[in-house]
C-alpha positions in Angstrom: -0.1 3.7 -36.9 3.8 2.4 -36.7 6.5 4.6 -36.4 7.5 4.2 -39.9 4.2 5.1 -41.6 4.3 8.0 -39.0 7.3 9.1 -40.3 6.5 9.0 -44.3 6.1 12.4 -46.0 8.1 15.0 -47.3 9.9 15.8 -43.8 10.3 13.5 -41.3 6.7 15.4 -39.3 4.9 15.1 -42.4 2.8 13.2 -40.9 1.6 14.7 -38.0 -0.6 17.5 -40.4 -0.6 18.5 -43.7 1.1 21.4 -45.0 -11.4 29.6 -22.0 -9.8 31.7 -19.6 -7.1 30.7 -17.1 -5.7 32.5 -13.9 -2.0 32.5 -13.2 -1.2 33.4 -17.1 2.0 35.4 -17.7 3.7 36.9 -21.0 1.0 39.4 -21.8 -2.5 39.4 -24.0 -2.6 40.1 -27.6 -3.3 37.2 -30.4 -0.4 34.7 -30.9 1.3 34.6 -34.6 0.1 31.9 -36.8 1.9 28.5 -36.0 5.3 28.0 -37.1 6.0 24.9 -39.8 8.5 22.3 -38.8 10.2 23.3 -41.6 10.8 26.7 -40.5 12.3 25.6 -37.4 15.9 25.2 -36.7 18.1 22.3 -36.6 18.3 20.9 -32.8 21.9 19.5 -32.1 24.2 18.7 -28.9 22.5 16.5 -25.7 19.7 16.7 -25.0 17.5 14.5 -21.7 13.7 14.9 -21.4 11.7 12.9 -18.7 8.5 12.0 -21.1 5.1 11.2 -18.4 3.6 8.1 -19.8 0.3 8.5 -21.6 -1.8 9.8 -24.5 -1.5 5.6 -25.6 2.0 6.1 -26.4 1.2 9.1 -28.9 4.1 11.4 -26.9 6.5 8.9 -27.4 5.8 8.8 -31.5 6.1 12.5 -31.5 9.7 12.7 -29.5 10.8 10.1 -31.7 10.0 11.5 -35.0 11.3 15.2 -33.5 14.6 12.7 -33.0 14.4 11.5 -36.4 14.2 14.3 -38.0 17.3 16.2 -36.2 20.2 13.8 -36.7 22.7 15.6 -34.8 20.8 15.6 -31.4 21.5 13.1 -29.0 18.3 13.1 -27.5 17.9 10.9 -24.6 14.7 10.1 -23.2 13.3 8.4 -20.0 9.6 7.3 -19.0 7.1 6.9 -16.2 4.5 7.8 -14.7 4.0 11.7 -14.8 3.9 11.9 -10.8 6.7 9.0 -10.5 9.2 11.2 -12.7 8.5 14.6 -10.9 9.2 12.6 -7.6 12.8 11.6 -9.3 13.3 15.1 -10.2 13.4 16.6 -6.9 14.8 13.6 -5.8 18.0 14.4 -7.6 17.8 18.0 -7.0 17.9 16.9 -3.4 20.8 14.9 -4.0 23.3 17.6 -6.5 20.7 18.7 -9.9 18.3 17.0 -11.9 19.4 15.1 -14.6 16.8 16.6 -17.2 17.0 19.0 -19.4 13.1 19.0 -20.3 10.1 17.6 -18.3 7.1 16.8 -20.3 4.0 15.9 -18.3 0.8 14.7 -18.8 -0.6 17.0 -16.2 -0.2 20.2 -14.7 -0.1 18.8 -11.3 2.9 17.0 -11.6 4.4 20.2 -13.7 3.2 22.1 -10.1 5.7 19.7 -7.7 8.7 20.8 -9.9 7.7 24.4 -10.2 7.3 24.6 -6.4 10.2 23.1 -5.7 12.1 26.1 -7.7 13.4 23.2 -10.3 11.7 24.9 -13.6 13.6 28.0 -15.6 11.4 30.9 -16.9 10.0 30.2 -20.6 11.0 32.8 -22.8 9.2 35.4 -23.5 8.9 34.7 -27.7 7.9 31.1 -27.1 5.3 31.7 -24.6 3.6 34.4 -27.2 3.2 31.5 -29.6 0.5 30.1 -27.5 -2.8 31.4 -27.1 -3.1 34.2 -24.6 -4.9 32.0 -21.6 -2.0 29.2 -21.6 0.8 31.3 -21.5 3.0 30.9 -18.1 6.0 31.7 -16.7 7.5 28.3 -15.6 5.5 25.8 -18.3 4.8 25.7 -21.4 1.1 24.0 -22.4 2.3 21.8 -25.0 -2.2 19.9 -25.6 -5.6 21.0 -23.4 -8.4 18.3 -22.5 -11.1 19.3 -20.6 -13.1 18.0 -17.9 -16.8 16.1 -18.8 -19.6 14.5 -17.8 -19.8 11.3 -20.0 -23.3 10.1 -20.3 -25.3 7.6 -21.5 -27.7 8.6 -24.1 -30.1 6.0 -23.7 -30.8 7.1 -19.9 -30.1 10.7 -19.7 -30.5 13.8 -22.0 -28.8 16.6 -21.5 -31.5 18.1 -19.9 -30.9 15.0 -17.3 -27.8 16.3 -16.2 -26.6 19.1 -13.7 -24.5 22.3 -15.3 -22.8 22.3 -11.9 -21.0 19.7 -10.6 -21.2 20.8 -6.8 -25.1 20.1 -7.4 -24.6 16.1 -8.6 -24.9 14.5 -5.5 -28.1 15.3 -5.0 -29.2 14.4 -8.7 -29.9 10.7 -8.1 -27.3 9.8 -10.6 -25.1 6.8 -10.3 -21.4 7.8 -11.4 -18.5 6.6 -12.9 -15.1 7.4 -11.7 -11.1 7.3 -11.1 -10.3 8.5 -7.3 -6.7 7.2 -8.1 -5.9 8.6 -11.6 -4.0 11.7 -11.7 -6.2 13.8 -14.0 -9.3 13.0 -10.9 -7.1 14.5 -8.5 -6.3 17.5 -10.4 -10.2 17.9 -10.2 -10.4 17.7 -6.4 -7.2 20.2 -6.7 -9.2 22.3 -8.3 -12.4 22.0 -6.7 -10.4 22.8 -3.3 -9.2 25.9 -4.9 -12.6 27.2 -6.0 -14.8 25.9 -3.3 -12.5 25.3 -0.3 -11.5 22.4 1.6 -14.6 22.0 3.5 -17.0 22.3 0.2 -14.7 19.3 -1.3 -15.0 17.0 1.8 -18.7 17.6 1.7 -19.1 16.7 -2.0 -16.7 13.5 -1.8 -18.6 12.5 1.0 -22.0 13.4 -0.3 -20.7 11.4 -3.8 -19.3 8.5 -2.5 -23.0 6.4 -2.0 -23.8 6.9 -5.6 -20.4 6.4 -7.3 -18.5 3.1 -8.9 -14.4 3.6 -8.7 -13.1 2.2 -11.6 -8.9 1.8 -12.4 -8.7 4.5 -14.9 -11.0 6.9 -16.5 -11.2 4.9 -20.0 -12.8 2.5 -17.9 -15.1 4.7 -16.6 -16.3 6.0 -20.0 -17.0 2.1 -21.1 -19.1 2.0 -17.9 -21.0 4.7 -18.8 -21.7 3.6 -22.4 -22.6 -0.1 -21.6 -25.0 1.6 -18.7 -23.2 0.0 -15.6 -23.7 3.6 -14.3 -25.7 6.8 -15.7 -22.5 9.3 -16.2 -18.8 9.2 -15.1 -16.3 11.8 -14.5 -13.4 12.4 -17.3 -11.1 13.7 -19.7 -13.3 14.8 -23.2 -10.8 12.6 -25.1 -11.7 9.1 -23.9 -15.3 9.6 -24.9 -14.6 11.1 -28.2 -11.8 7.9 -28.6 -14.1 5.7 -27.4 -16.8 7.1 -30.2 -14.0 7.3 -32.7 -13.5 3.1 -32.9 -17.4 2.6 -32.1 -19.5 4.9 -33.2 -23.2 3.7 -32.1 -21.4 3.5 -28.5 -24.3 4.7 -26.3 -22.4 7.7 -24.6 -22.0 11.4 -25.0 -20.5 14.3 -23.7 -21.9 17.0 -21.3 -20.1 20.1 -19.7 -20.9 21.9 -16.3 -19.9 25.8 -16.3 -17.5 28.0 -14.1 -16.4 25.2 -11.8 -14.2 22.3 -11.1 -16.3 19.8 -13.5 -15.0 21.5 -16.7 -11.6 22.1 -15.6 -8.9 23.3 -18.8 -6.2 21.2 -18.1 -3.1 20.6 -20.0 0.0 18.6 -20.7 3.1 20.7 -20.5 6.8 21.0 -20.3 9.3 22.5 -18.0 12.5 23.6 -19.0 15.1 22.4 -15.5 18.3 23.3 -17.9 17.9 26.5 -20.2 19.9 26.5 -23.8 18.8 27.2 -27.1 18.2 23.3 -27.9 15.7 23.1 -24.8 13.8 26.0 -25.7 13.5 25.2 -29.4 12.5 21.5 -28.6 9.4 23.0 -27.5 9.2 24.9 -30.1 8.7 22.0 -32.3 5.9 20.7 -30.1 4.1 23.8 -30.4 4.3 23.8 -34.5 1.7 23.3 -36.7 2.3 19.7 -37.5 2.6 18.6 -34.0 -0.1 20.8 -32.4 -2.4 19.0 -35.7 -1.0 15.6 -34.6 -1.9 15.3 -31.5 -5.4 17.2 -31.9 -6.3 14.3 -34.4 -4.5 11.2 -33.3 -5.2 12.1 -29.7 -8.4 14.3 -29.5 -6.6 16.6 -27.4 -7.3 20.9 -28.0 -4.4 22.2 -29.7 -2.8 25.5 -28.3 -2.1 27.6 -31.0 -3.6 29.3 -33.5 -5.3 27.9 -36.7 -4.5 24.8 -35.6 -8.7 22.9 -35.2 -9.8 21.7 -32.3 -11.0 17.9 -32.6 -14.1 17.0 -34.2 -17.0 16.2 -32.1 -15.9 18.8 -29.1 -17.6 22.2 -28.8 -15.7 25.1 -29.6 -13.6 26.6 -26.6 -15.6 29.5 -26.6 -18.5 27.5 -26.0 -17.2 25.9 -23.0 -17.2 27.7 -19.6 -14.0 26.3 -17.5 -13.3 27.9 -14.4 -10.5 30.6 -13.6 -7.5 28.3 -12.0 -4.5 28.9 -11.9 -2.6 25.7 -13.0 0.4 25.7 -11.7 -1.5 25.5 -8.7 -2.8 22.1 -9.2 0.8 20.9 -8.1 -0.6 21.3 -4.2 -1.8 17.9 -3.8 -1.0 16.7 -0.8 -3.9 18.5 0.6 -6.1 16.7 -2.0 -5.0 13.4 -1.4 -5.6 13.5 2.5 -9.1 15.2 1.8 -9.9 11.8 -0.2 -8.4 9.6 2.1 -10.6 11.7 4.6 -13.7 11.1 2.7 -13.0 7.4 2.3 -12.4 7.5 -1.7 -9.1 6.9 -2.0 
């Protein structure tokens, strides 16, 4: 879809809709109001910088531009990379005198977690965090899209009854598996399998995985590995499967789901606010409306996080799937992760 077809319809968002449990929440239980309208939003105006992590196939980038668009007066400017590149840069100019952003949206929590420990991220407000769903509301991000974690598997060598329901157990299943020690969202596994299981546990399971595994550059690619049976499962994201079926549907692959550990890990994309003002806070505000939240949860496959907003086709409801209790923000702590891997010889 181009940019300008995006931006047909009656408001410049038109076209992004029509008309689990998580430690480390904050802002209090009770049911979040329906999701707001774009058109019930304010104007944004004045200078605005957001740092915008790379990914979702360029989707992010279609939604900042059309929230530009559609606010005139707002001098919105907006710089790219790499999630864990731009987090780096952030404290790299705290270091040096204040970051230059405003806003940090990330693909990942983890990279969320470096600027949050680092003391960098303001408090959400109370009022915008209630507009999520209880279990993604927290004091120093706002979830702006969930994916979860998946076994992909090829249907013409596995049925479900095949496969594990936890992942600790796989390495002593037999199964050759697909996966992406160097792509962020892997790590923020291992992050959260050290969390739940301990350091030693991991090691173990990398170690014990390692013989039966193919690395592959990105998880994508691991996905097409696993429908074109180069291996039996492989470790990712729910949204590249459910892509991948999306442009070909006979596509021999399939999606399972462990319970209460690491391998169906609720992760999310999120942003920080590093400057506080009314234009940063109701920036998010227009990624958590209705249009958006719908957008994203088509185009992308990814869970929306609001209410009355559907989750996409083809993925269980979120009450059907078991993710373990992790505190996000936590997932930021990866240094320990990353010399665990290079421990184990994966990375």
């Amino acid at each position: 879809m181009d940019r300008r077809a995006f931006l047909q319809g009656a408001s410049a968002l038109g076209a992004l809709g029509f008309a689990g449990g998580l430690a480390g929440c904050s802002g209090g239980g009770g049911e979040a109001p329906a999701a707001l309208s774009v058109d019930d939003l304010p104007e944004l105006t004045g200078d605005l910088t957001v740092y915008l992590g790379r990914g979702e196939g360029g989707l992010y980038t279609k939604v900042v531009e059309a929230i530009r668009e559609r606010n005139p007066r707002l001098n919105l400017a907006v710089r790219r990379g790499p999630s864990s590149a731009l987090a780096n840069t952030l404290v790299a100019e705290a270091e040096r005198g204040g970051a230059r952003a405003d806003l940090f949206w990330a693909v990942d929590t983890s990279s969320l977690g470096q600027v949050i420990d680092r003391g960098l991220a303001s408090a959400i407000p109370a009022d915008l965090r209630h507009r999520l769903k209880a279990p993604f509301r927290f004091e120093h991000f706002a979830p702006v899209s969930g994916r979860v974690r998946t076994l992909a598997y090829n249907t013409e060598r596995l049925t479900p009854a095949d496969i594990p329901d936890s992942i600790m157990a796989l390495p002593e299943s037999g199964l050759e598996v697909g996966w992406a020690p160097a792509y962020g969202a892997f790590q923020s596994f291992v992050t959260a399998m050290r969390l739940l299981e301990g350091d030693a546990a991991t090691l173990d399971w990398l170690q014990a995985m390692k013989p039966h595994t193919q690395e592959y550059a990105g998880e994508l690619g691991a996905v097409l590995a696993a429908s074109q049976g180069e291996v039996d499962l492989s470790l990712a994201n729910h949204y590249y499967t459910l892509r991948l079926k999306a442009g070909q549907p006979e596509a021999k692959v399939d999606l399972a789901f462990t319970r209460e550990d690491a391998g169906s890990l609720v992760n999310t994309s999120g942003v920080a606010v590093l400057k506080p003002g009314d234009t940063a806070h109701n920036f998010i505000r227009y990624l958590l409306s209705r249009e958006v939240q719908g957008y994203l949860a088509r185009e992308a496959y990814e869970i929306p996080l609001v209410p009355e907003v559907p989750t996409p086709e083809a993925l269980p409801a979120m009450d059907r799937i078991r993710p373990p209790q992790v505190d996000l923000a936590r997932l930021g702590d990866l240094q320990p992760t990353l010399d665990l891997m290079r421990r184990a010889g994966v990375l």
